[in-house]
C-alpha positions as CSV (number, residue, x, y, z in Angstrom):
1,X,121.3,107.4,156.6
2,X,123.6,104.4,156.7
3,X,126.3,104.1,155.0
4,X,124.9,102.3,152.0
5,X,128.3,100.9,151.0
6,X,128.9,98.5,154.1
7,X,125.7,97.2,153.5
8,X,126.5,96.2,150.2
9,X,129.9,95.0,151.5
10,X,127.5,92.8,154.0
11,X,124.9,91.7,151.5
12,X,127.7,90.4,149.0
13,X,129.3,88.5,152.0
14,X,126.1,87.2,153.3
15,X,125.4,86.3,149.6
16,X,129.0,84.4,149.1
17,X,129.1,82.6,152.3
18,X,125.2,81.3,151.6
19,X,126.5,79.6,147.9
20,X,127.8,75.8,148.0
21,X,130.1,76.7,144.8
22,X,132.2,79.6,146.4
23,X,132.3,77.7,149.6
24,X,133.8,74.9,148.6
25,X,136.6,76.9,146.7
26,X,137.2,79.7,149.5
27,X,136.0,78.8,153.0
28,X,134.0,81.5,154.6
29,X,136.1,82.9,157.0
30,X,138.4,83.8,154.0
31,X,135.9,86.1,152.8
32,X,136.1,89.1,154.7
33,X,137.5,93.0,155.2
34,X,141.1,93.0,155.2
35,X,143.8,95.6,154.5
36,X,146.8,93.9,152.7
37,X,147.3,91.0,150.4
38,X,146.7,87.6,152.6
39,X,148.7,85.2,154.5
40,X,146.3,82.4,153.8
41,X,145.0,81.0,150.3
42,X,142.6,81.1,148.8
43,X,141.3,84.2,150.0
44,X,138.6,87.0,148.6
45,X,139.1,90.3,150.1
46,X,136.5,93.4,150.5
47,X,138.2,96.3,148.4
48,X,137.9,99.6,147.1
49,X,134.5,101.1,147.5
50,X,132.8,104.2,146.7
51,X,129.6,105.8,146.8
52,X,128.0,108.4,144.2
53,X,125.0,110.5,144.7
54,X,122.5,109.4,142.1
55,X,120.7,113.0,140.8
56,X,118.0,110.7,139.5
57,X,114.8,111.9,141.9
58,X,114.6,115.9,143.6
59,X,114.8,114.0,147.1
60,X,118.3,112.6,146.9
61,X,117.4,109.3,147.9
62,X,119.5,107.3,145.4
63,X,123.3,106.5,145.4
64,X,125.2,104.6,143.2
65,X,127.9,102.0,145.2
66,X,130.9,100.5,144.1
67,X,132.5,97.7,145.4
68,X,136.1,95.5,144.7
69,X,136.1,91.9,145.3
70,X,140.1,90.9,145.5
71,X,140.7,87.3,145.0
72,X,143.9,85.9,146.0
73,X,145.3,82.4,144.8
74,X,148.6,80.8,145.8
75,X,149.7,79.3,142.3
76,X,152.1,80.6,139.7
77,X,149.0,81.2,136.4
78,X,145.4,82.6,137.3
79,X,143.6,79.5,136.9
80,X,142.4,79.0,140.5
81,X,141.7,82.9,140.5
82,X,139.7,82.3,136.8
83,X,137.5,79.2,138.6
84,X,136.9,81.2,142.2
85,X,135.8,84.5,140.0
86,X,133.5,82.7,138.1
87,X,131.5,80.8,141.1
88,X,131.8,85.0,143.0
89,X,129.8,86.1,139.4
90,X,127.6,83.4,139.3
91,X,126.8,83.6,143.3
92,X,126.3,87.0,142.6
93,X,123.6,86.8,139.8
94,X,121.3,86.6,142.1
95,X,120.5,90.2,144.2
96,X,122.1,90.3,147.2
97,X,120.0,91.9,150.3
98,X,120.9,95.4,151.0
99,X,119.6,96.3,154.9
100,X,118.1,99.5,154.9
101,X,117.9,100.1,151.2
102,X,115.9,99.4,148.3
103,X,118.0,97.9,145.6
104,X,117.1,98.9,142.4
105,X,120.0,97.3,140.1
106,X,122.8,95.6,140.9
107,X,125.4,93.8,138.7
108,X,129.4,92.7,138.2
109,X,130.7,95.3,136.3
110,X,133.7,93.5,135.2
111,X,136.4,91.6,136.0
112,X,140.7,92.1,135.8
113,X,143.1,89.0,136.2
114,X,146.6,90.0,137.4
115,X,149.9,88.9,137.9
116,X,151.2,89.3,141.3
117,X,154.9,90.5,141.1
118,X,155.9,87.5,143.2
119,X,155.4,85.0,140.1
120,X,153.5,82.4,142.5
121,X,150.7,84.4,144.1
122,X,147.0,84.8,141.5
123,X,145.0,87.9,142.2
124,X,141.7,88.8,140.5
125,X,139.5,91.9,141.1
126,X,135.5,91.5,140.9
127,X,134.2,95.0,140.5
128,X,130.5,95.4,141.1
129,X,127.9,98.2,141.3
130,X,124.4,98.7,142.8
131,X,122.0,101.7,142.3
132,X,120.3,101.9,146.1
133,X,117.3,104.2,147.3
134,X,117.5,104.9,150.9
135,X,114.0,103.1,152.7
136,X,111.8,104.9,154.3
């Protein structure tokens, strides 16, 4: 089986990338995989994940996938990150495409708006969740 977490990581990209609103706050090749806090603002960053098997059905088919979203602003509040987060959980309303899986729920969890030690940098982080059964 894939790895049911990098397709979500793909779907939520493919999903960002395709909406008008987050594109014309965070150009697309600023949503990506990265390790660190960016060089370049604004920026939205693939995070944490994790995947849970899902005990629902005797065949094991379902997992439960977590996902980050880090958004980084260059400004000294979180206004930007506020604005960017809201057009990521709007975009997000509608269910992205998981390749190789049948999504059977997916939603934004929640969402946390930091202050970045530096005093000019805005971080925000979108966490999100999807309950996946493997296709056939």
């Amino acid at each position: 089986m894939i790895e049911p977490s990098r397709e979500l990581q793909r779907a939520i990209r493919a999903t960002l990338i395709a909406d008008p609103a987050v594109v014309a706050l965070v150009e697309p090749n600023m949503i990506r995989d990265a390790g660190t806090r960016p060089e370049k603002f604004p920026t939205i960053i693939h995070g944490e994940g994790q995947t849970v098997l899902e005990q629902i059905t005797f065949s094991r088919k379902h997992v439960r996938c977590y996902l980050d979203l880090h958004v980084w602003t260059f400004e000294e509040g979180l206004s930007q990150a506020k604005i960017i987060t809201g057009a990521v959980t709007n975009a997000l309303a509608t269910q992205p495409v998981i390749n190789g899986f049948h999504l059977v729920d997916f939603l934004v969890s929640g969402c946390r708006f930091l202050r970045d030690p530096s005093g000019n940098i805005g971080h925000a982080v979108i966490s999100t969740e999807a309950l996946v059964e493997a296709a056939e």
